[in-house]
N, C-alpha and C positions, 0 to 999 in steps of 0.2 A: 476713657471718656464716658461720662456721666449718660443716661436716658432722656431725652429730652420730648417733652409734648408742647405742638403747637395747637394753637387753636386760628382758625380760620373765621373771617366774618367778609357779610357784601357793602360794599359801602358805595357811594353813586356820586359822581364829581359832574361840576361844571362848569363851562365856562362861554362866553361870548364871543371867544376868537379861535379856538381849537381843540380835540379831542387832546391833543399831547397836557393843554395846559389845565384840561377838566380831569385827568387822571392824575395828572402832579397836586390838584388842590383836593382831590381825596386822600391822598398820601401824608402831604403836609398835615391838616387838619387833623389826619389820625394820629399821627406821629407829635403830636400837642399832651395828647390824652392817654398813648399807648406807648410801652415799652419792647426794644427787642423787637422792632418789625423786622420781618424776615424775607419774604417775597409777597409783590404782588401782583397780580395775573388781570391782564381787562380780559373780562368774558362777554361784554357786549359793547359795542358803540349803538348811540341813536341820535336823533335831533330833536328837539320841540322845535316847533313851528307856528306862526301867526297863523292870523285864519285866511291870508294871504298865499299861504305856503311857504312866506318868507324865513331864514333860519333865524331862531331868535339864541339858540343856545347847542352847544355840543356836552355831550353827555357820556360817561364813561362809567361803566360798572364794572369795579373790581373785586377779587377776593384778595382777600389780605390777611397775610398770616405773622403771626406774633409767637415768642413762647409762654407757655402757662404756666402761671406759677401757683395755681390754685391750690386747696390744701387736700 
């Protein structure tokens, strides 16, 4: 089996109704533009909030890892 390097990047999802569905639209979104994704990791949850304190949006930050095929 061949040597393989990933690279890793943060990417930050969102959504209006859930963390599950704010970490799948950073996944899809990358997955448009990037090949070879490999794993990705939430390493934070948060919320924005009105000035209410109301939740306006769930938020997910991921790493996500691809392989590199740079030269």
């Amino acid at each position: 089996m061949a040597e393989s390097v990933y690279k890793i990047i943060e990417l930050v999802g969102t959504s209006k109704e859930s963390w599950e569905k704010a970490s799948a639209a950073a996944v899809n979104r990358a997955s448009k533009s990037l090949r070879d994704l490999r794993v990705a990791e939430v390493v934070q949850l948060d919320l924005q909030l009105d000035a209410k304190g109301k939740i306006e949006a769930y938020r997910a930050k991921l790493k996500v890892s691809f392989k590199f095929e740079g030269a």
